[in-house]
VMD Tcl script that draws the C-alpha trace (Angstrom):
set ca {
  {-23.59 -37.96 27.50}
  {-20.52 -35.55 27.68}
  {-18.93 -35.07 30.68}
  {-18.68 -31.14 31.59}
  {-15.23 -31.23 31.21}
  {-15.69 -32.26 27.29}
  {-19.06 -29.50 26.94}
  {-16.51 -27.06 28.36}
  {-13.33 -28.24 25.72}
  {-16.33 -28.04 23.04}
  {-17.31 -24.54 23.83}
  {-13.81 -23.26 24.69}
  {-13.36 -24.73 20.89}
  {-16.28 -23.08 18.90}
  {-15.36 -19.65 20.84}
  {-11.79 -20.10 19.60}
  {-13.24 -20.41 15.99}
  {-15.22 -17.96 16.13}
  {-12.89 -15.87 17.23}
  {-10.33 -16.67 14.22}
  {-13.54 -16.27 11.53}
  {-13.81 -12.65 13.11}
  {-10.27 -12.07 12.66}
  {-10.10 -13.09 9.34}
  {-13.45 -11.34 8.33}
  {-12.05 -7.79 9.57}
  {-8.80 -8.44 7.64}
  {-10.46 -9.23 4.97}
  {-12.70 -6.24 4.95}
  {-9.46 -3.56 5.84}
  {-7.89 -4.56 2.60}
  {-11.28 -4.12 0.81}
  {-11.25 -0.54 2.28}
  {-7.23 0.06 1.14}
  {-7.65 -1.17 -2.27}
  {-11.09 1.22 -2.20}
  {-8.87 3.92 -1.00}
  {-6.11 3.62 -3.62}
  {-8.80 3.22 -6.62}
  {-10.26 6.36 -5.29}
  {-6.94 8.31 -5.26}
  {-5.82 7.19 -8.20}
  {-8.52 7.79 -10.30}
  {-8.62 11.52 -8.38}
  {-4.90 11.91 -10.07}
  {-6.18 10.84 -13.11}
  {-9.14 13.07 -13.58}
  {-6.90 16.10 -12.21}
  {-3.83 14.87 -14.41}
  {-7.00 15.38 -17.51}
  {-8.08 18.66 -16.23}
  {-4.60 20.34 -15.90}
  {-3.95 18.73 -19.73}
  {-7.23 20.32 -20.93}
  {-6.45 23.64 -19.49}
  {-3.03 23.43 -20.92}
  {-4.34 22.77 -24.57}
  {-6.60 25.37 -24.38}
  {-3.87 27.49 -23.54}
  {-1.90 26.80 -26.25}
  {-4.70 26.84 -28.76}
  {-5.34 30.48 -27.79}
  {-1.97 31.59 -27.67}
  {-1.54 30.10 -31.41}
  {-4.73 31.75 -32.47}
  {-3.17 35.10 -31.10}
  {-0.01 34.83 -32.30}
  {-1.57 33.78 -35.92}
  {-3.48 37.21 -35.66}
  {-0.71 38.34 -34.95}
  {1.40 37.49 -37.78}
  {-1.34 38.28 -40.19}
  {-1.61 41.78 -39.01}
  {1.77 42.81 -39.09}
  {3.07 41.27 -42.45}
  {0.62 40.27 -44.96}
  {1.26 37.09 -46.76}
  {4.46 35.53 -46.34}
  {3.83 35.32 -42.64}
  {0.60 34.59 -42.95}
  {2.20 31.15 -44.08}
  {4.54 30.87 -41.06}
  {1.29 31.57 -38.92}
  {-0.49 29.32 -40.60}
  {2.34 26.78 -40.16}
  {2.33 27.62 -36.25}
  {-1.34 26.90 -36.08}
  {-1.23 23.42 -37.19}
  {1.99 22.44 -34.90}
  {-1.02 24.14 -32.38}
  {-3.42 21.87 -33.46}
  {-1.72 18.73 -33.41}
  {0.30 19.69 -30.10}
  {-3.55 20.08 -28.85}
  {-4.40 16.84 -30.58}
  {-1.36 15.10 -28.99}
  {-2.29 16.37 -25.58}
  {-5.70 15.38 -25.73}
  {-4.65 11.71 -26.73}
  {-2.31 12.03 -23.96}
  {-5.07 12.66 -21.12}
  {-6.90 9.78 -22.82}
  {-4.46 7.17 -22.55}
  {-4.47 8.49 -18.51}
  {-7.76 8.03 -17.47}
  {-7.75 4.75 -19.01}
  {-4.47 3.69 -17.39}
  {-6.34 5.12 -14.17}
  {-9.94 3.20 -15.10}
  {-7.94 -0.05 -15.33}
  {-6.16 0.33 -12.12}
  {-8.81 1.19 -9.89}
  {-10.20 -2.16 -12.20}
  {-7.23 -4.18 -10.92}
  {-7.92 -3.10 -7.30}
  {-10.98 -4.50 -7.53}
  {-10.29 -7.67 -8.49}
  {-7.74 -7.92 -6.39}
  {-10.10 -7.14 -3.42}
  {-12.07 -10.13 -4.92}
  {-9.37 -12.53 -4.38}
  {-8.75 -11.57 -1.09}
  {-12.39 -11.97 -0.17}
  {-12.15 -15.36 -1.89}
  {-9.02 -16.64 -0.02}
  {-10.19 -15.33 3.31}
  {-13.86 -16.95 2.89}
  {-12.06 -20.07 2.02}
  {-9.97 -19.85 5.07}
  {-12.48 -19.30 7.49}
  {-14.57 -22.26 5.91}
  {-11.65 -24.73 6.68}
  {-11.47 -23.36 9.94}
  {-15.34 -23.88 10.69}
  {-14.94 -27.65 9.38}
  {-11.98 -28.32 11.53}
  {-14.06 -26.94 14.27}
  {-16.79 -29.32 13.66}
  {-14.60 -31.80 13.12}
  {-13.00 -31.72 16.32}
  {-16.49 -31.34 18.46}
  {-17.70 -34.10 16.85}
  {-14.40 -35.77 17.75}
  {-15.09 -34.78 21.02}
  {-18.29 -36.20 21.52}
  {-17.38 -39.55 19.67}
  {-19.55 -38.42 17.27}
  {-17.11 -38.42 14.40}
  {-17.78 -41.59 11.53}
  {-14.65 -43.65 10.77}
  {-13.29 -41.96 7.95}
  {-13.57 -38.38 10.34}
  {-11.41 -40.30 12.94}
  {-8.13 -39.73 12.61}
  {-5.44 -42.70 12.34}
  {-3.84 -43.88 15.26}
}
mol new
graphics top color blue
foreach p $ca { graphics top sphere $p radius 0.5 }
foreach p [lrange $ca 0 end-1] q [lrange $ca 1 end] { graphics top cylinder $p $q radius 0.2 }
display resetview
């Protein structure tokens, strides 16, 4: 039987872990929440960072078409060449732009990926910590109880 003295050690022991695993859950869940937060923003950047490239192409596409008409109108021919020059520097400035946004939501996709795993780890590492804490908790009640086998009993 365990004296009150030891129930009370035993009890001021679980509390103590239990305390710790709470501690380390709510960490462990405010980084979740950061990471979260910075996937969010940055895929916000990268989806406005698209936006403000597709408005700029189509910008530029419609100033080349109306300069082109331009050009057409008011010499014939020979600028018709030079306008028709213009529009394909349009194009593949458009084209280049377009790659451009591309390349920046996947940059975005994969860091908002990144967070995630990330988060993951931390989850991991903090799960793993409180499960060494809950054994060294048991450990030590059973300890305190004599309960503990030899090879739980430390060496003296």
């Amino acid at each position: 039987m365990a004296s009150p003295d030891q129930s009370y050690k035993a009890g001021e022991t679980k509390a103590h872990a239990q305390e710790k695993t709470d501690q380390a859950m709510a960490k462990g869940r405010e980084a979740s929440e950061v990471v979260k937060e910075k996937a969010q923003g940055a895929k916000d950047k990268t989806a406005e960072t698209a936006q403000h490239a597709k408005d700029k192409t189509a910008d530029t596409a419609q100033q080349a078409k109306g300069r082109t008409q331009e050009s057409k109108d008011q010499s014939g021919g020979y600028l018709s060449e030079k306008a028709g020059a213009a529009k394909e520097k349009a194009l593949g400035v458009t084209e280049a732009t377009k790659e451009k946004a591309s390349e920046m939501v996947e940059s975005g996709r994969e860091t908002a990926e990144a967070g995630k795993d990330k988060t993951g780890g931390i989850l991991q590492t903090t799960g793993e910590r409180v499960k060494g804490m809950a054994q060294g908790a048991a450990d030590a009640m059973k300890q305190t109880f004599g309960m503990a086998g030899n090879e739980d009993r430390p060496k003296e």
